[in-house]
C-alpha positions as CSV (number, residue, x, y, z in Angstrom):
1,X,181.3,73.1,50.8
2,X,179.8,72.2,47.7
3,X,177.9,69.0,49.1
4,X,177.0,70.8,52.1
5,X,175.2,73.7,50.0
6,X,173.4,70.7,48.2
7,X,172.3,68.9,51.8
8,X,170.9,72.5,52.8
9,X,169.3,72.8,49.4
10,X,167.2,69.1,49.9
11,X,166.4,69.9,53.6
12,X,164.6,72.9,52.8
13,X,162.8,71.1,50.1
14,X,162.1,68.5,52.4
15,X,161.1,70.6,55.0
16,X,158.6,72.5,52.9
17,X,157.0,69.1,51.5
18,X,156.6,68.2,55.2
19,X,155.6,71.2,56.5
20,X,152.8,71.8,53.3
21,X,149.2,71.2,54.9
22,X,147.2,68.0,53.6
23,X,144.0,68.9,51.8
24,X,141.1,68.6,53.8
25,X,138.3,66.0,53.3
26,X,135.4,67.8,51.4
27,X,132.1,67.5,54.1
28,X,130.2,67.8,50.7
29,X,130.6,65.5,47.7
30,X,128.2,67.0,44.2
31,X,126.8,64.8,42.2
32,X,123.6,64.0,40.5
33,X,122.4,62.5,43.5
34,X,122.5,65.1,46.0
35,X,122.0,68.5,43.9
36,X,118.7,68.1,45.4
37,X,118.3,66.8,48.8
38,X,118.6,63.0,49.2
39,X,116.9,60.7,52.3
40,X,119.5,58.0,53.3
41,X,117.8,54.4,54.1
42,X,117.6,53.2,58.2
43,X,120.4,50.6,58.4
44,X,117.9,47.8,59.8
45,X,120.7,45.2,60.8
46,X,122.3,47.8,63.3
47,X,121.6,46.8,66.9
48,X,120.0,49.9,69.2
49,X,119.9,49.8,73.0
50,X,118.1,52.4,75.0
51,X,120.1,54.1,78.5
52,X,117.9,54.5,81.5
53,X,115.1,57.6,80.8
54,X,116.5,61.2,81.6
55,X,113.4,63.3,83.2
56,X,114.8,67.4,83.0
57,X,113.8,69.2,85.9
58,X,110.4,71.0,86.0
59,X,109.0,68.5,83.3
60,X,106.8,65.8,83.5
61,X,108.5,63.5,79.9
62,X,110.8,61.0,80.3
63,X,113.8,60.7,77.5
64,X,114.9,58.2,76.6
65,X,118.6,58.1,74.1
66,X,118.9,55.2,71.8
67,X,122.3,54.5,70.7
68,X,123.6,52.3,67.5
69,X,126.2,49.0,68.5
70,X,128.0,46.4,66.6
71,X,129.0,43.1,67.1
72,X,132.9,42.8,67.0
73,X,134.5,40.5,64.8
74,X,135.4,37.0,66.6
75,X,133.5,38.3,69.9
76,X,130.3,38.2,71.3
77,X,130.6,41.3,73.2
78,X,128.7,44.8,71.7
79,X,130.8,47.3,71.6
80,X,129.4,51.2,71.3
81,X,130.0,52.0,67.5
82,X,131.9,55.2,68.0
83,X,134.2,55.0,70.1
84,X,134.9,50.6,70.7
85,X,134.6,50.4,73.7
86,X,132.8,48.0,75.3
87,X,129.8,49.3,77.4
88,X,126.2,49.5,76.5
89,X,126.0,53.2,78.1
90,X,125.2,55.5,74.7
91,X,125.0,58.6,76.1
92,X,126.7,61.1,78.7
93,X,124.3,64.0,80.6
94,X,124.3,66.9,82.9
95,X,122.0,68.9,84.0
96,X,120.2,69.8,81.0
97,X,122.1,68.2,78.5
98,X,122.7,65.1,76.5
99,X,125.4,64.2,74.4
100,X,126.4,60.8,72.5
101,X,126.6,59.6,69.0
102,X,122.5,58.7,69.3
103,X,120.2,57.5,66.4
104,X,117.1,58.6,68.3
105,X,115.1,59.2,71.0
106,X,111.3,57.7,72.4
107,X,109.7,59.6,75.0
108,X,107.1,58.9,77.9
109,X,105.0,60.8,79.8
110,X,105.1,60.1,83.5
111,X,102.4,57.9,84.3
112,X,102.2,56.7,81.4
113,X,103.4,53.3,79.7
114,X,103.2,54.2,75.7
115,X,106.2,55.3,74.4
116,X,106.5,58.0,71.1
117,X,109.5,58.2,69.0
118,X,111.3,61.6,67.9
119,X,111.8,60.5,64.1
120,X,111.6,57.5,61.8
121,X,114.1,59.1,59.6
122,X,117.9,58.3,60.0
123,X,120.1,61.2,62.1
124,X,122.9,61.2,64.2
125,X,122.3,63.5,66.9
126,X,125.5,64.5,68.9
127,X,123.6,67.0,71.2
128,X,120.4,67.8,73.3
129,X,119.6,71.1,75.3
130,X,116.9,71.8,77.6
131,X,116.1,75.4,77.1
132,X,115.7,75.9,80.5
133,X,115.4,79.4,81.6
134,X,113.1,79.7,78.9
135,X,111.2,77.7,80.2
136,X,111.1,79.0,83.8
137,X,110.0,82.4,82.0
138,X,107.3,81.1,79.5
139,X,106.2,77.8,80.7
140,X,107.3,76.7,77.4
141,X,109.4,73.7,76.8
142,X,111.9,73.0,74.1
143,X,114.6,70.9,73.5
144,X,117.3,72.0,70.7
145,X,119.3,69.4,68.7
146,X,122.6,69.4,66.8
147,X,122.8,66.4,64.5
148,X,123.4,65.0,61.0
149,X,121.2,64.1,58.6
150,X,122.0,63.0,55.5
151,X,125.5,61.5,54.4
152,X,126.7,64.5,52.6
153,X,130.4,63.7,51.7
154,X,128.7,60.3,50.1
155,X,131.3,57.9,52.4
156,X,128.7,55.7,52.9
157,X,127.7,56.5,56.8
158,X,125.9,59.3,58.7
159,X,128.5,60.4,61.3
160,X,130.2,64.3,62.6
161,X,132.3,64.5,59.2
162,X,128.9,65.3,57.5
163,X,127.1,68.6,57.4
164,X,125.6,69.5,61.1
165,X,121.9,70.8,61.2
166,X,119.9,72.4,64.3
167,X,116.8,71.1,64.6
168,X,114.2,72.2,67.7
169,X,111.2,70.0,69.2
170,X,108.9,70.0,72.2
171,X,110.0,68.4,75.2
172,X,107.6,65.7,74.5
173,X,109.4,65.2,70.9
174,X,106.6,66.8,69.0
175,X,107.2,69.3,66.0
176,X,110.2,68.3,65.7
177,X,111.5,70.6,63.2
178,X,114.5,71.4,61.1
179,X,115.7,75.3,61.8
180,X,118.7,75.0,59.2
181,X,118.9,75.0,55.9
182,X,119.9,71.9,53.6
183,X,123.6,72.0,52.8
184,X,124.5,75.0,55.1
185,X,126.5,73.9,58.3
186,X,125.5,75.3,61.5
187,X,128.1,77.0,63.1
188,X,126.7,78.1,66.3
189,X,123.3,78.8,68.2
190,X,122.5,80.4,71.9
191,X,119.6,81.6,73.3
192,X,118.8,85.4,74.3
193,X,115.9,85.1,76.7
194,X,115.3,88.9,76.8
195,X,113.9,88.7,73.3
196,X,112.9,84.8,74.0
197,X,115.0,84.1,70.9
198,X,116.7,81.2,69.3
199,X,119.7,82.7,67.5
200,X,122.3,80.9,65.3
201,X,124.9,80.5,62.3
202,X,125.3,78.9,59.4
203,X,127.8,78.5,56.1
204,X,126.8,78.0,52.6
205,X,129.7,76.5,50.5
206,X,129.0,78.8,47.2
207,X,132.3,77.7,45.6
208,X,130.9,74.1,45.9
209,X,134.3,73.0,46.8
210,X,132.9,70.6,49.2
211,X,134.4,72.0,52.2
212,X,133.8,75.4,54.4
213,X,135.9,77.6,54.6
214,X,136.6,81.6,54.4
215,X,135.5,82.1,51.1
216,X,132.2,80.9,51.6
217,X,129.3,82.9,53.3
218,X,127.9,83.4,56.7
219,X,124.3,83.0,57.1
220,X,122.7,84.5,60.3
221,X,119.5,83.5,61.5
222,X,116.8,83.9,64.2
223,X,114.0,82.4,65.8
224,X,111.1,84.1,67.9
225,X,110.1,80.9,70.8
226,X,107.2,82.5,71.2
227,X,105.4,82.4,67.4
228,X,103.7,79.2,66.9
229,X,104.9,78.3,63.8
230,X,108.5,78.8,65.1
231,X,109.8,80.9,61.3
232,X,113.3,81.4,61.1
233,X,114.3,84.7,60.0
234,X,117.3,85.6,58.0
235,X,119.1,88.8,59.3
236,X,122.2,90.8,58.4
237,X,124.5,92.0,61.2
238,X,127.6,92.8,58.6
């Protein structure tokens, strides 16, 4: 009885070691290098490759994604960095969406051979909407972006484990502009066309624990798509 009281006594133990949750990887590493914002350098020995363009319907811009490869070791095949597999397609989209792991985009107006590029800086941009009823309303046209920008947990790479931004642009690429703040993570965004607003979420780690969490705040924020300069505004709904 005595040894089975004991086994009980070590499975429990065991149990609770197995059951305890691993701490999570901080998305945000402090150090003297990134109390103020820092601008990682383009990786110049990475090997881009466009998709075929993407025209969104009512527009007159072609898109075109650019997506980041490497070689494999003891092959001459590319493989797609993110997920090794070996295609040169960087990009998945639907109606009025793109999605991929994408290090830019160039755009071209139809009829037109020169190409412009979105930024010269280094992102990852995960996703791109067409605001598209917007557009049908206002004639205005907009494309919103989720996306990295800076290597925040200081691994090394930009990829989805850092900090995710919203930025917004012209459907050309123009004005491309950050709507987020630095260090906050955006946590959501829609669109509500009856006040032909932008709205969205963000979290500010205040405990500078380097992750996000519950005991960090809430930021709520709006855009008017109608003013020119495109302000955000900082609300409180709590």
């Amino acid at each position: 009885m005595k040894n089975f009281s004991t086994y009980l006594f070590l499975s429990s133990i065991l149990l609770f070691v197995s059951c305890k949750e691993e701490p999570k990887t901080p998305k945000v590493i402090y150090d003297a290098t990134n109390k103020e914002r820092s601008q990682q350098k383009i990786d110049t020995s990475k090997i881009l490759v466009s998709d075929l363009p993407i025209q969104m319907e009512g527009t007159s811009v072609l898109l075109f994604p650019i997506g980041e490869f490497s070689v494999s070791n003891g092959s001459s095949k590319v493989k797609y960095s993110s997920s090794e597999r070996e295609s040169f397609v960087v990009s998945n989209s639907s109606e009025y969406e793109i999605t991929g792991y994408l290090s830019n985009f160039k755009f071209q107006q139809v009829g037109s051979d020169s190409l412009s590029v979105l930024t010269d800086k280094p992102v990852l941009i995960e996703r791109v909407t067409y605001l598209k009823t917007f557009a049908d309303k206002t004639k205005k046209h907009f494309l919103v972006y989720v996306l990295e920008d800076m290597d925040s947990n200081k691994d090394g790479k930009l990829d989805s484990n850092d900090i995710k931004d919203l930025y917004i642009s012209d459907i050309s690429g123009s004005n491309f502009k950050k709507l987020s703040t630095d260090f906050q993570e955006l946590i959501d965004w829609n669109i509500i066309d009856s006040q032909n607003r932008l709205y969205f979420r963000t979290i500010e780690d205040i405990n500078k624990n380097g992750a996000f969490d519950k005991s960090d705040k809430v930021h709520y924020h709006y855009v008017d798509l109608l003013d020119k300069e495109l302000k955000v505004l900082e609300f409180n709904p709590i």
